[in-house]
C-alpha positions as CSV (number, residue, x, y, z in Angstrom):
1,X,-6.4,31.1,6.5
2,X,-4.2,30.1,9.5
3,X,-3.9,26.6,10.9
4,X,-2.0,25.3,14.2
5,X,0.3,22.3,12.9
6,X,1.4,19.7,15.3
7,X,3.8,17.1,13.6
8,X,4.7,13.4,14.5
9,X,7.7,11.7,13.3
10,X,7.5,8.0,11.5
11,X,4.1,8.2,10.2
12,X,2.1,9.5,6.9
13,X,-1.4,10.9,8.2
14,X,-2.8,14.3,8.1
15,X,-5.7,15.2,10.5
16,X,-7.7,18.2,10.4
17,X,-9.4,18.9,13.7
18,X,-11.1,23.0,13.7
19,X,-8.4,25.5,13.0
20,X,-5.6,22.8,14.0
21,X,-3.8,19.8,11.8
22,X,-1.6,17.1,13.0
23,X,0.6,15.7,10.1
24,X,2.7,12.7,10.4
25,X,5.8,12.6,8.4
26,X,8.9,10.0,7.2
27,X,11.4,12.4,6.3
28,X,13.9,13.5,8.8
29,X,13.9,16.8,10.1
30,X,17.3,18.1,8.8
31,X,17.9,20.4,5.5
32,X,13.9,21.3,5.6
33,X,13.0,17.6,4.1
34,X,10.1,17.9,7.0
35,X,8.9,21.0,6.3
36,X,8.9,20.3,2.6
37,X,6.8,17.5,3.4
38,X,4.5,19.1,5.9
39,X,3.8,21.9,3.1
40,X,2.9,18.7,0.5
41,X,0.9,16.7,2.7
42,X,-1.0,20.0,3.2
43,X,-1.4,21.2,0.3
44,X,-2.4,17.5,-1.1
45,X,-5.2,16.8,1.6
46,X,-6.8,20.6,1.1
47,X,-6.4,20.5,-3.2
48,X,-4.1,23.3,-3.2
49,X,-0.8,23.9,-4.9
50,X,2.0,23.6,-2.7
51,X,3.0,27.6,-3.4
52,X,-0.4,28.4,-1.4
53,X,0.9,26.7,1.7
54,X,3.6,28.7,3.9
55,X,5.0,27.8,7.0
56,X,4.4,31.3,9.4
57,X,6.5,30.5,12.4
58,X,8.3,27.3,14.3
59,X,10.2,26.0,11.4
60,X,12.3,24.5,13.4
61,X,9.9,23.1,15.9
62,X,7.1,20.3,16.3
63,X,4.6,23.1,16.9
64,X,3.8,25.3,13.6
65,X,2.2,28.0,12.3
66,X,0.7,27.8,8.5
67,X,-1.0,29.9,6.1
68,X,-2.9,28.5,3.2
69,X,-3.8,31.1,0.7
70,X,-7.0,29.9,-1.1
């Protein structure tokens, strides 16, 4: 399944709203440490293991693409 990811700096949330999530995250964007917590968050709210969650496109952006293999 694919999911549109928005992400906001300086906060721990995750909302799931249809087919798109906003996550809020503490960890700096720099060396991945985001995107590492983007995938746990994830994976933590939906009660998958963090291998099932991949980030598809905008890595490096505030606007992502996921795929969460079930």
């Amino acid at each position: 399944m694919r999911y549109n990811v928005s992400v906001k700096f300086h906060k721990d949330f995750v909302n799931v709203e249809g087919d798109k999530i906003i996550v809020g995250v503490v960890s700096a964007p720099e060396r991945g440490k985001a995107n590492a917590e983007i995938i746990r968050e994830i994976a933590e709210h939906f009660g998958v293991q963090k291998a099932a969650v991949r980030i598809i496109s905008g890595v490096s952006s505030r606007k992502k693409v996921i795929e969460m293999a079930s």
